[in-house]
Structure formats: C-alpha cells, structure tokens
C-alpha positions in Angstrom: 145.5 99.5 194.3 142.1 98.0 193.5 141.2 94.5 194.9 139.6 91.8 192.8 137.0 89.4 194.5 136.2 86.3 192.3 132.9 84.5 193.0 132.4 81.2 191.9 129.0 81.0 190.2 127.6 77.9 188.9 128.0 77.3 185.2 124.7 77.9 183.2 123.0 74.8 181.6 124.7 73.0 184.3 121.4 71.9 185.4 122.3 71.0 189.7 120.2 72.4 192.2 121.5 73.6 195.2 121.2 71.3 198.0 118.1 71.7 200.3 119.0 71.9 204.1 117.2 69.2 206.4 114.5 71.5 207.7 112.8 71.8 203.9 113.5 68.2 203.0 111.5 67.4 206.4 109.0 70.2 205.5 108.3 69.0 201.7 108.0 65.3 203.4 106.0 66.0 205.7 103.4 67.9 203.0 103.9 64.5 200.8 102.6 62.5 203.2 99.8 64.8 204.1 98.7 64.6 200.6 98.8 60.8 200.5 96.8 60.6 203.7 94.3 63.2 203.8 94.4 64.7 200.3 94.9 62.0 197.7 91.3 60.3 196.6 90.1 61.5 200.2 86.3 60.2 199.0 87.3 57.0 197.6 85.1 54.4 198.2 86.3 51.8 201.0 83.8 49.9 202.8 84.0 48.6 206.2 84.6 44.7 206.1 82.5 42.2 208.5 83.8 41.2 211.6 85.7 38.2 212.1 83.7 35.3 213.8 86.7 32.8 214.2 87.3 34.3 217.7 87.2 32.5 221.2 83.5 33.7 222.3 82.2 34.2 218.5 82.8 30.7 217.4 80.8 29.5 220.0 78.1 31.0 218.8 75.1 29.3 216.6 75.4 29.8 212.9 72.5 32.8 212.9 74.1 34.4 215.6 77.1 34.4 214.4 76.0 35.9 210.7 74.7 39.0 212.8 77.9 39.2 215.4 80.2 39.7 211.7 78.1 43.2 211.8 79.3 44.1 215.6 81.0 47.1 213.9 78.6 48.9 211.9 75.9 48.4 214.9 78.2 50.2 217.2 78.8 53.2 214.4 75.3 53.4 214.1 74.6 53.6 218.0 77.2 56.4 218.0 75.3 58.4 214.8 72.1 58.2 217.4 73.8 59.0 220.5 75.4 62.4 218.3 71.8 63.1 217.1 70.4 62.9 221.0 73.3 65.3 221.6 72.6 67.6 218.2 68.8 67.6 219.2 68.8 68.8 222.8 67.7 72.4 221.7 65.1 72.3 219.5 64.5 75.5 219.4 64.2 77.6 215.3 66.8 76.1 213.1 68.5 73.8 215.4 66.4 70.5 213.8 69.2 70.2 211.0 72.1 69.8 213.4 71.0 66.4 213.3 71.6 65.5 210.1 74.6 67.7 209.7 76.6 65.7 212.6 74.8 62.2 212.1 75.7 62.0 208.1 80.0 61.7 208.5 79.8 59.4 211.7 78.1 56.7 209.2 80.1 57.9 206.3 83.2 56.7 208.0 81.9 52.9 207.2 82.4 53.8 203.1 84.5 56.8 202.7 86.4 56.8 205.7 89.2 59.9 205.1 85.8 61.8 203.1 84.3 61.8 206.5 86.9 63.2 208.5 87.0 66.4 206.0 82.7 66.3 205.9 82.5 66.5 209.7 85.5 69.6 209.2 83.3 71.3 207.2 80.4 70.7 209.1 81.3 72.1 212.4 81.0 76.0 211.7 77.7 75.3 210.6 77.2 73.8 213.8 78.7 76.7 215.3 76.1 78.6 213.7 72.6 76.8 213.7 73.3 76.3 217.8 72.2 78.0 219.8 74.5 77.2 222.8 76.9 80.0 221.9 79.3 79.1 224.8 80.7 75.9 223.2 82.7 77.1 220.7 83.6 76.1 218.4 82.4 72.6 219.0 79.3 72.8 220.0 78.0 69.2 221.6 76.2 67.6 218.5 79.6 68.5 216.6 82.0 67.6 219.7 80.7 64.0 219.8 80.2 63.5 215.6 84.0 64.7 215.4 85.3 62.9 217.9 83.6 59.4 216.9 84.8 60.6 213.0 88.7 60.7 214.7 88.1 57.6 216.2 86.4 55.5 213.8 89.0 56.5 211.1 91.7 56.1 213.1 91.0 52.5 213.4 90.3 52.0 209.5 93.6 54.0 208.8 97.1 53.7 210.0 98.3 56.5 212.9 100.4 58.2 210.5 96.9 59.5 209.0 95.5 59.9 212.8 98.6 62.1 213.6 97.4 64.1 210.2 93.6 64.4 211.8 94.7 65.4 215.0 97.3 68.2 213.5 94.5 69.4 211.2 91.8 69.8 214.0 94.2 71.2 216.3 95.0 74.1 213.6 91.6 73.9 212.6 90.3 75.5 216.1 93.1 77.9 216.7 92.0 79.3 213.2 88.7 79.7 214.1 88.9 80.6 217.9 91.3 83.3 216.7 89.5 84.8 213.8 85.7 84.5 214.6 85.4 83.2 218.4 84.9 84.8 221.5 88.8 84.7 222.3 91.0 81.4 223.6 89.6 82.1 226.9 86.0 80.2 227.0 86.4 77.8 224.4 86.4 74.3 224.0 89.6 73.5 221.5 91.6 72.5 224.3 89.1 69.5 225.6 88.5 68.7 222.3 92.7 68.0 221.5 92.7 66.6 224.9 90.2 64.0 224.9 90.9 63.4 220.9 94.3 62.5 222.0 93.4 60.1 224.4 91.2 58.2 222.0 93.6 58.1 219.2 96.4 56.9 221.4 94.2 54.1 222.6 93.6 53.9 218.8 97.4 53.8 218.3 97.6 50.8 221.3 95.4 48.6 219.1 97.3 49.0 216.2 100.7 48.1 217.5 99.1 45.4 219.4 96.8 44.0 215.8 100.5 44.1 214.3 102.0 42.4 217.4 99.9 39.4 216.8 100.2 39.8 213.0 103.8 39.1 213.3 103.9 36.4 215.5 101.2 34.5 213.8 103.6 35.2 210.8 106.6 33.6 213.2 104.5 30.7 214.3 103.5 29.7 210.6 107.0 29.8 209.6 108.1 28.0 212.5 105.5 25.5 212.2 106.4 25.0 208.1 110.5 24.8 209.5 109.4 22.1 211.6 107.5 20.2 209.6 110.4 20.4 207.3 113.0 19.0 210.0 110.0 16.2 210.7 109.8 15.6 207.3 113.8 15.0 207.2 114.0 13.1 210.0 111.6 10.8 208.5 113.8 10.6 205.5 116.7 9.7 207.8 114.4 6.8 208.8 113.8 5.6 205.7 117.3 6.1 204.4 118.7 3.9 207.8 115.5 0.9 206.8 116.9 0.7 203.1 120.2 0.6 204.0 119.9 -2.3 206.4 117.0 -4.1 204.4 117.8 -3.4 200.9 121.8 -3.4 200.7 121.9 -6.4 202.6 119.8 -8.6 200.3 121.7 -6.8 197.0 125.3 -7.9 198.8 123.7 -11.2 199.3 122.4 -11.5 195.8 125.9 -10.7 194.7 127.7 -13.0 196.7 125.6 -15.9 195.7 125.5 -14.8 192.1 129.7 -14.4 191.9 130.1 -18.1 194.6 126.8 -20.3 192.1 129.4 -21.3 189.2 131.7 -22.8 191.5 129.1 -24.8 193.0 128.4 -26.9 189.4 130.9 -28.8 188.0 131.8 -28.0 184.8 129.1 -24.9 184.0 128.1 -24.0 181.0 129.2 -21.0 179.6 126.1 -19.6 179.0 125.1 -20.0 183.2 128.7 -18.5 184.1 127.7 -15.0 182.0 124.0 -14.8 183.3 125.6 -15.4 186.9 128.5 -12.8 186.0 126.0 -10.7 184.7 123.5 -11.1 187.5 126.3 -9.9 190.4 126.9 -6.6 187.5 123.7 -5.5 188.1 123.4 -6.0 191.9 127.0 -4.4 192.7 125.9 -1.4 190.3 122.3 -1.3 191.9 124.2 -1.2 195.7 126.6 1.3 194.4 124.0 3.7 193.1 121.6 2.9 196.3 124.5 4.1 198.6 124.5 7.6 196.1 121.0 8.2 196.9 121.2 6.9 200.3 124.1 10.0 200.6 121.9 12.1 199.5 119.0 11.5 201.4 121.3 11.1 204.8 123.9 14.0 204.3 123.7 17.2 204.6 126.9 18.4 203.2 126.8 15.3 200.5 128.4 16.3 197.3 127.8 14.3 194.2 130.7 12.6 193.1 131.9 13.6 189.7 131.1 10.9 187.6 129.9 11.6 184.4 126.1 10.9 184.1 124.9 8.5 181.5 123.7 10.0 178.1 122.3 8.4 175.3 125.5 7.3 173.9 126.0 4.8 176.9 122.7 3.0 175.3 124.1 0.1 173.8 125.7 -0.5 177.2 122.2 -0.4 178.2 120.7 -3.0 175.7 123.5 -5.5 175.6 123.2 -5.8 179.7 119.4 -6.3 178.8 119.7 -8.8 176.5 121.7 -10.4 178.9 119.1 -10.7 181.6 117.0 -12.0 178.8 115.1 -9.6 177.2 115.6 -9.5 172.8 115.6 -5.9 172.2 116.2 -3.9 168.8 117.2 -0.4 168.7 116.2 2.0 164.9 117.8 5.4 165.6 116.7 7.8 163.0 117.0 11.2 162.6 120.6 13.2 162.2 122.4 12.0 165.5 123.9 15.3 167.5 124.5 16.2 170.9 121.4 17.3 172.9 121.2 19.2 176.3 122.9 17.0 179.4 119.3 17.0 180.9 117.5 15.3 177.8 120.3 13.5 177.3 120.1 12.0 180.8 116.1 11.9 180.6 116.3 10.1 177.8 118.6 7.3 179.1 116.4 7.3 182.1 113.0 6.4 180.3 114.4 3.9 177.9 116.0 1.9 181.4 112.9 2.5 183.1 110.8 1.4 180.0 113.3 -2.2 179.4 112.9 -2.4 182.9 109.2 -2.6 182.9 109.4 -5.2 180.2 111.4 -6.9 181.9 109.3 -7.1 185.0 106.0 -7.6 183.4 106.2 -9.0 180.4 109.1 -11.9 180.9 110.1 -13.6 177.7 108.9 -11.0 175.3 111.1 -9.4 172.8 111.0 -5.0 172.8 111.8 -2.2 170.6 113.5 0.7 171.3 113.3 3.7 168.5 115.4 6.5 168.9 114.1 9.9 166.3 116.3 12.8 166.0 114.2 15.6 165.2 114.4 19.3 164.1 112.4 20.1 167.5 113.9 17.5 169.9 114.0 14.2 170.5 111.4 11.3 170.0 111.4 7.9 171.9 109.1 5.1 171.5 109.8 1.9 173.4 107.7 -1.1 172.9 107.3 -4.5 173.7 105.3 -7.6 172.8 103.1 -9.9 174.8 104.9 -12.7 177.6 104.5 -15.5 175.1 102.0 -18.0 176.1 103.9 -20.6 178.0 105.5 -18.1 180.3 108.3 -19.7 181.9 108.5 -16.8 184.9 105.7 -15.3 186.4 105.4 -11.4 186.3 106.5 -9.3 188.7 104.1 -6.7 190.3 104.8 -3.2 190.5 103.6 -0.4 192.7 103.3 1.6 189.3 106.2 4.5 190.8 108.3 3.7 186.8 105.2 5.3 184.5 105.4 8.2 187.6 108.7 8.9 187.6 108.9 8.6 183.5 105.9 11.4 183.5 107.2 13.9 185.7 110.7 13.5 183.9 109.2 14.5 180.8 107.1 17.1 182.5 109.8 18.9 183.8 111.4 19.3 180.4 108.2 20.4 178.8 107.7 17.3 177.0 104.9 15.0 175.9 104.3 11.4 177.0 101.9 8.3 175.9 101.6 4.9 177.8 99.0 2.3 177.2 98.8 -1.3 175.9 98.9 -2.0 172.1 96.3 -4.0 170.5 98.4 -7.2 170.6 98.3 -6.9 174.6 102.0 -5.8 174.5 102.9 -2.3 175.8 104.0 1.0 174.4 106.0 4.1 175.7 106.4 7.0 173.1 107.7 10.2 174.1 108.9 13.7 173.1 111.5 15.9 174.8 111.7 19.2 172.4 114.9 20.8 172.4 115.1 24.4 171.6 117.1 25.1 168.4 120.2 27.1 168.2 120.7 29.9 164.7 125.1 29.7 164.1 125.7 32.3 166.2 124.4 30.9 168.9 121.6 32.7 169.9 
C-alpha cells in the first residue's frame, strides 16, 4: 500500500509572488528610505537661506543691522569651522597641519550640500585617525569629534529627523566597524561619547522641529480662522444691508404702488391713456418688490431655496419691450439670424443686458427712441442696443446713476467668455453691442 502526497504548486506563468512577511516589508522600507535620505543626490546643491528678520528683537533693529542679522546662521557655522580647526591644530607636530582642512571643509559644506557633508566628514575621520597623533582617541580624534558632531547638527536642522535618525544609525555602525576591525578594542575608545552626546544634540534638534511645525500649524489655524471670520463679518454685514433695504426700499416700492393703483380714482373721468401708465406704473413696482424680497432671501437665509420659477429667456422679450414702451420709451427690435434655442445661461444673460440696456435709456436719455438688434449667429449670439439723444426740449430731467448697470453688464458677459462695447455714438446717443459665443453642437451631440 503506497501513499500519495499531492502538493499544491503554483501554476507556471501565473505570475504572483509569494507574499513577503512584515519583517522584509519593514526591512526593504527601511533601505528605501535610506536611499532617499542619505543616498539619493546626497551632493545636490541646497544653499542655506538668510535668516528671517521679522522677529520680535530683529525688527527692532536699523535697516544695516538688520541686512547683516539675515546672515546670523552662516556666522555661527563659520565660528564652529574655526573652533574645529583650534581643536584639529592643537598638535602640530609632522603631518598633523592638514587635519585642519580635512575637519574644517564639511562643517562649511553643510551651508550648500548639506547630506554631501555628512558623508565628507564620514570619510574624513580615518584619515584623522591616521594623521593624529593622539592615538588614544579613537576613532574620533578631537578635530574630527567636533567637525562630526557640528556636521550631525547642522544637517539635522536643514533636514527632517527621519534623515538625523539615518546619521546617527550610520555613525553608530560606522564606529563599531572600525573599533572592531582596526582599533585598539571597544575598551578605550570614544564611540560611545560620540553616540551619546550626538544624541543629545539631535534630540534637541528633533525639539525644534516639532516645535517650528507647532507654530507652522497654528499660524496655518489662525489664518484660516481669521479668513472664517472675516467671512461671518462680511455676512453679518450683508444681513445689515439686507434689514436697511428691506425697511427703506420696500417701503417706498409698496408706497409707489399704492399711490399708482389709488391716482385714477382721484380724477374724474381719466383718460385712458393716464389709467394704463398708472396700471402700468404699480406692474413694475409690485414686480420690482417681488423680485427685491428674492434677493433679499437670498442674501438673509441660509437655507433659502430659489423658487422654481422659470427664468426669463429671450423669448419673454417682447414682454420686455411692450412694458418699455409703456413707461415711454419707442423701441424697435431686428432679430436676424436663424432663431434657436441657446444655453439657459445666455439665454438669461441676454435678457439681462437688453433690460439693463432699455433701462439705462430710460434713465438717461428720457424721451429718446432705442433699438434693440438681436443676431443669431453660427458662433453665438450678437446684441446691439442703442439709443438716440433726449431730444432737445427734454420734458424730464435725467436720472443719475452710480454707473453699477455697464458693471454688472461686463462681468455678465465676462463670465460667459464674451465680448462687450459701450460708448456714445457720434449723434450723442449711446450704444451697447455685445457677443455671447455659444459652442456648436455636430448631430450627435458631441
């Protein structure tokens, strides 16, 4: 009786990897971010930016000082590369006059090519080692002791403490290595003051940085809370303004309208022509109180919803023009062009500058007749409304404007990409011409 063991093996070509446990995936990330730190354009140029001089003592400082305070930092690097060559050049005896250079050169490299320094003054210290002639510091003798240390530090602060936790890793291994392969033993040497009081200075380092960020963030916070509140100001003021036209404006409209619907009943026997300007006169203020109290919702209410009226288009025009001729105004309308259905936003922009345009004639030029040409177009829509001079025996004064209509015209056609002209006419009338394109649409849609 023989026994038969099937193993499941994985399918060739299948093309899956086995799953790595947690201790590799940690490994491999750990590698990746060494390379990105350390490893990855290690000598790229990054110089040292001035020093901020908007702080509480620098900013009371005269304008000269306060160009030379912006180089605080590299002064204090460069005291550091003098106080390592005092240290480097305490024996001068034989070859011991290039320790100088050797541990000066990567404390002021650190203010270019900060992580290129780190891995100079690496490679520096067994040279150190070896052109001392202090023996019992190994293997960091002082010079290289104080240029190593200042290296740590300085790119620590340029750098973020994942790539100080790198440092400190790498010249921890670094002096294990060497105590262990070429030193005098582990008994006698210096590593373990060197980790010790690179530690300390990196974890102040660390302190700084989670402090900088501390204040980063909450200047962050106060900016936006500052722009929220400004934002609530700027809504309460609306609120104001919202109550002030409400009681100012509505009023007067509900008093114009009352008067207007009560004046044919004071005349006996009016005129039919007086009965439709006054009928026509309380249209207009009821619809100008009705759409005050829309925008008035608007601005007021929070959770206002629009009601669902339709809004007007171009095809409501002639509504538009007979209620203008009405209030006195002789207007013509020339539509040319292949007459179609546009977009509901040029539609309603285009309803919006002819009112705003008859209005304007209205208000400035009183008695005058206008024009209002409509041009259907393979690219959009055209509009030019004009109107003639007031004619010389005015019989009403114009009325001034605060010059919000042209405005308000402009941005409308702005925000649909258009173009826009306004200016007098050589007979001292005025003209409006404008262009709303519209993009075109192949049968299918696209």
């Amino acid at each position: 009786m023989t026994e038969t063991t099937h193993l499941q093996s994985q399918p060739p070509g299948d093309g899956a990897r086995p799953p790595r446990s947690p201790e590799f995936r940690v490994a491999a990330e750990a590698l990746r971010g060494l390379r990105q730190d350390l490893l990855h354009d290690a000598f790229a140029y990054r110089p040292m930016p001035r020093m901020r001089v908007d702080g509480p003592l620098t900013r009371r400082l005269p304008t000269r000082l306060r160009e030379y305070a912006s180089w605080t930092p590299h002064a204090l690097i460069s005291v550091a590369a003098l106080f390592t060559l005092m240290l480097a050049s305490v024996d001068t005896s034989g070859p011991t006059l290039l320790l100088g250079p050797l541990c000066v050169i990567p404390v002021l490299l650190t203010m270019v090519r900060p992580v290129g320094a780190f891995w100079l003054s690496m490679a520096a210290v067994p040279f150190a080692g070896v052109l001392s002639a202090r023996l019992g510091d190994w293997p960091w003798v002082p010079g290289a002791f104080a240029c190593h240390l200042t290296v740590l530090t300085v790119v620590a602060m340029r750098t973020r403490p994942r790539t100080a936790l790198w440092m400190w890793l790498v010249t921890g291994a670094y002096g294990l290595v060497v105590e262990a392969g070429f030193g005098p033993g582990f008994y006698g040497t210096n590593t373990g003051p060197m980790m010790v009081v690179s530690a300390m200075a990196l974890l102040v380092v660390a302190l700084w940085h989670i402090r900088h960020e501390a204040r980063q963030e909450v200047t962050a916070q106060q900016t936006v809370t500052a722009q929220e509140r400004s934002k609530r100001t700027l809504l309460e003021e609306r609120t104001t303004i919202a109550r002030e036209l409400h009681d100012v404006v509505a009023h007067h409209m509900s008093v114009v309208a009352i008067q207007a619907e009560a004046a044919p009943y004071r005349v006996e026997n009016p005129p039919p022509e007086l009965e439709r300007a006054f009928a026509t006169i309380r249209e207009n203020a009821v619809a100008a109180l009705t759409e005050l109290r829309r925008i008035l919702g608007v601005v007021r209410a929070e959770d206002y919803e629009a009601p669902d009226a339709p809004q007007p288009t171009l095809a409501d025009l002639e509504a538009l023009l007979a209620n203008v001729r009405d209030a006195g105004l002789s207007v013509e309308r020339t539509t040319t062009g292949a007459v179609r259905e546009l977009p509901p936003g040029v539609e309603l922009s285009a309803y919006r500058i002819v009112q705003e345009a008859l209005s304007n004639s209205l208000r400035h030029a009183p008695g005058a007749s206008a024009r209002v040409e409509i041009g259907y177009v393979l690219g959009g829509l055209g509009l030019r409304i004009v109107n003639g001079p007031p004619p010389a025996p005015a019989l009403l004064k114009p009325s001034p404007g605060a010059g919000h209509g042209i405005t308000g015209m402009r941005e409308r056609v702005t925000m649909l990409d258009g173009e826009m002209t306004a200016g007098r006419t050589e007979d001292g009338g005025y003209e409006v011409a404008v262009f709303l394109p519209v993009a075109t649409t192949t049968e299918d849609g696209s």
